[in-house]
C-alpha positions as CSV (number, residue, x, y, z in Angstrom):
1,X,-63.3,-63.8,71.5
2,X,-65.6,-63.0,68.2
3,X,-64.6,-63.9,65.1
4,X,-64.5,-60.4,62.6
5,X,-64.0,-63.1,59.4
6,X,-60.5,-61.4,59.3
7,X,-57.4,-63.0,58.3
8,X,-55.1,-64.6,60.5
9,X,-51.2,-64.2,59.9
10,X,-48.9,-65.8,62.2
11,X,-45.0,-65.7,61.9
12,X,-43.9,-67.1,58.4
13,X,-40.8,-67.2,56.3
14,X,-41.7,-69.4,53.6
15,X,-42.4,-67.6,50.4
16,X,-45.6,-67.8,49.1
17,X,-46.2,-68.7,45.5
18,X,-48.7,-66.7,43.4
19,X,-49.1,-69.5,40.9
20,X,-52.7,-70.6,42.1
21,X,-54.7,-67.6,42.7
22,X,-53.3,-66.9,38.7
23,X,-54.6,-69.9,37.5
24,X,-57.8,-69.2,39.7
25,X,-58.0,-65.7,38.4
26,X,-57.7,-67.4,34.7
27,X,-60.7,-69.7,35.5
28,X,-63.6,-67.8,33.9
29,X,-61.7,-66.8,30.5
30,X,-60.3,-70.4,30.4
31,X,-63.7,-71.9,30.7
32,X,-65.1,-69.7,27.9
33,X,-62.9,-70.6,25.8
34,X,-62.8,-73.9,26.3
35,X,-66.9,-73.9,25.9
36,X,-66.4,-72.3,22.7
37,X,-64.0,-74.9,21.7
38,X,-66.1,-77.3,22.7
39,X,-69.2,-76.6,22.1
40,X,-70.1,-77.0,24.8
41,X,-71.4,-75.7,28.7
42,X,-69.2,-76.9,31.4
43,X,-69.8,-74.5,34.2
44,X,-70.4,-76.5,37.0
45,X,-67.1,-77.9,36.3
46,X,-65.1,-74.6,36.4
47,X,-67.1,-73.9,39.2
48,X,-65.9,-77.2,41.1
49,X,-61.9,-76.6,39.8
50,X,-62.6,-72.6,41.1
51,X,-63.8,-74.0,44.4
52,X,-61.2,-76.7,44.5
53,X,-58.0,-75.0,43.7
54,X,-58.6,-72.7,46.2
55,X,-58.8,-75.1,48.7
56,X,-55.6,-76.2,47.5
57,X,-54.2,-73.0,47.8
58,X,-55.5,-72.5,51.4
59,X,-53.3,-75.7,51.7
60,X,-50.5,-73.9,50.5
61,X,-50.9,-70.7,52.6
62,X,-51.3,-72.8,56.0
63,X,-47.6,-74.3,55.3
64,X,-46.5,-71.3,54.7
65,X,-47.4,-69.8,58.4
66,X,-50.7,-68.3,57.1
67,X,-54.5,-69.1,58.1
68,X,-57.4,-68.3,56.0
69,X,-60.9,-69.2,56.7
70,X,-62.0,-72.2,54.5
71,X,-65.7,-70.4,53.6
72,X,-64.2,-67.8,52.3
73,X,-63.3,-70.6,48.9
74,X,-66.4,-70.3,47.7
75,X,-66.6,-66.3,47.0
76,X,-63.8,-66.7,44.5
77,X,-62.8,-63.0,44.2
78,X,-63.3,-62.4,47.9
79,X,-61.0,-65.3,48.6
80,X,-58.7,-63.5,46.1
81,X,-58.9,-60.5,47.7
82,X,-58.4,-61.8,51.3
83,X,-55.5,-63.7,50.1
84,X,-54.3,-61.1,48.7
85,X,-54.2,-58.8,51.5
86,X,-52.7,-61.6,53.6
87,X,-49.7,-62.3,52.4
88,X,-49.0,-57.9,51.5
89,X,-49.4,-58.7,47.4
90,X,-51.4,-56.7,44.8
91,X,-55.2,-57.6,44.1
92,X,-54.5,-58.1,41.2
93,X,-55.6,-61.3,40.7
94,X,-59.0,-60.9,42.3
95,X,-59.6,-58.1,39.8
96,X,-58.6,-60.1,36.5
97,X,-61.2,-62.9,37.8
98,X,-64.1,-60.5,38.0
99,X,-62.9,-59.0,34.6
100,X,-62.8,-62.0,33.2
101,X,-66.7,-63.2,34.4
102,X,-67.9,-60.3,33.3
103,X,-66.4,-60.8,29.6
104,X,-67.5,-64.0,29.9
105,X,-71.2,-63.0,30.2
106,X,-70.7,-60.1,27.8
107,X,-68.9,-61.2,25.0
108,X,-71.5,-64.5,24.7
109,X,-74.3,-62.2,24.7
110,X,-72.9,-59.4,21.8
111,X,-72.0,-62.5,19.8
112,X,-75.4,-64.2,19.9
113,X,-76.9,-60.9,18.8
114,X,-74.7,-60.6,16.2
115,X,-75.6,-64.0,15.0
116,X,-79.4,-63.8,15.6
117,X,-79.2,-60.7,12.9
118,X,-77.2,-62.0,10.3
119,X,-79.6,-65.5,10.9
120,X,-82.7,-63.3,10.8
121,X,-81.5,-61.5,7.5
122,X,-81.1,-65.0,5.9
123,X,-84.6,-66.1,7.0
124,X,-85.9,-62.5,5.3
125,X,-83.9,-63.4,2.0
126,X,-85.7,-66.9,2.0
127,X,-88.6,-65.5,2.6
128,X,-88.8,-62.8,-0.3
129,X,-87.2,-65.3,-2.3
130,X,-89.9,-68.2,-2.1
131,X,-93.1,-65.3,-2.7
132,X,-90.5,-64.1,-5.8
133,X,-87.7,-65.1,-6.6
134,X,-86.4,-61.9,-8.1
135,X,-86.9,-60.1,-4.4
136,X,-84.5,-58.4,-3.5
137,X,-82.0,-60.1,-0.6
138,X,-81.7,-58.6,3.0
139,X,-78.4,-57.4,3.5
140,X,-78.8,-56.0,7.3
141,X,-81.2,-56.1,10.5
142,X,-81.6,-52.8,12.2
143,X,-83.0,-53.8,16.0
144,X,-86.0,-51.1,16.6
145,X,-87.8,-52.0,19.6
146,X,-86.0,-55.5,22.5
147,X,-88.0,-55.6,25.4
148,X,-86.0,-58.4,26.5
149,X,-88.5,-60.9,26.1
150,X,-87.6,-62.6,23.0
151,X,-89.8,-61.0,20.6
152,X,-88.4,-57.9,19.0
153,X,-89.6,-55.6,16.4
154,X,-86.7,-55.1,13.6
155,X,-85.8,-53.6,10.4
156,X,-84.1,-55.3,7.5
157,X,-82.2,-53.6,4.9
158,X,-82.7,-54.7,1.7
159,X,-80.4,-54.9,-1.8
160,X,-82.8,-52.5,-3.4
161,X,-82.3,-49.9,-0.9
162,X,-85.8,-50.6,0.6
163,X,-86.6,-51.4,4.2
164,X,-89.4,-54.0,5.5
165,X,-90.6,-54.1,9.0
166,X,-89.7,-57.7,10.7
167,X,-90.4,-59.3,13.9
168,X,-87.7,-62.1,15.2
169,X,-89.0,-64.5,17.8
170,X,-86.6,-66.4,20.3
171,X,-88.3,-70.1,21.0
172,X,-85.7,-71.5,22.3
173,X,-82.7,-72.5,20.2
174,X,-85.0,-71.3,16.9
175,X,-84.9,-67.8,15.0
176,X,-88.4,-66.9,14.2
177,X,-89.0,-64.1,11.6
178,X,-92.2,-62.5,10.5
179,X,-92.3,-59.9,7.4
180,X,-95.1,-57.4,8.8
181,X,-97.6,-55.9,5.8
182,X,-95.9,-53.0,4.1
């Protein structure tokens, strides 16, 4: 007899609660927010509750009459999807927990490009301001050129309607900005 890695439902007429495989779904959202809240990066610990609440719910199915492979725990929206098939419910959840990764990816990286603007316009301010200190102030970064290498070519718009070509430099957890010759 070969194993097809399919599901395995045997006679059952215990109910089976969706409770888990919500907070499971939750996990990624819950995380990011609690890493903003924080301040912090706790990944490896949402990735351990992901991993382990599963389990726990694999638990839960068994008593209920059902049997899902174990490996299956550690592809969280496979397991959510296999589950989900199992015992006849929607896929809901296995949907809301690849939603939610993907915001959680997303939404850190439009933020930090956000901020790296508004930081770069204050380093252009500073700058103009220290070579005269009646220089006009920056009031917005216009992205020309991201090759995705941390060095980008920019535009900053500034009070007097001007524009002066920038570079920003990632190095590591510093904003770097150059004013290039007019």
């Amino acid at each position: 007899m070969t194993d097809t890695g399919a599901p395995i439902q045997t006679q059952s007429t215990i109910p089976v609660n969706d409770l888990l495989p919500w907070v499971i779904a939750t996990m990624p959202l819950l995380g990011w927010a609690a890493d903003a809240a924080l301040d912090t990066d706790l990944w490896p610990v949402y990735i351990g509750a992901n991993v382990g609440l599963c389990a726990l719910d694999v638990g839960q199915l068994k008593k209920a009459g059902y049997h899902l492979d174990l490996g299956w725990i550690f592809l969280i929206p496979v397991y959510l999807w296999k589950r989900a098939s199992l015992v006849h419910h929607p896929r809901t959840t296995a949907w809301v927990w690849l939603v939610g990764l993907v915001a959680t990816l997303a939404v850190p990286a439009l933020t930090q490009s956000t901020d790296d603007r508004e930081l770069a316009c204050q380093l252009v301010t500073q700058i103009l301001h220290e070579q005269d200190t009646s220089a006009p102030s920056c009031k917005g970064i216009t992205i020309l050129q991201d090759p995705g290498t941390g060095f980008v070519k920019a535009s900053a718009l500034l009070s007097d309607g001007s524009e002066r070509a920038i570079t920003i430099e990632h190095r590591g957890d510093s904003v770097e900005v150059q004013l290039l010759p007019r």
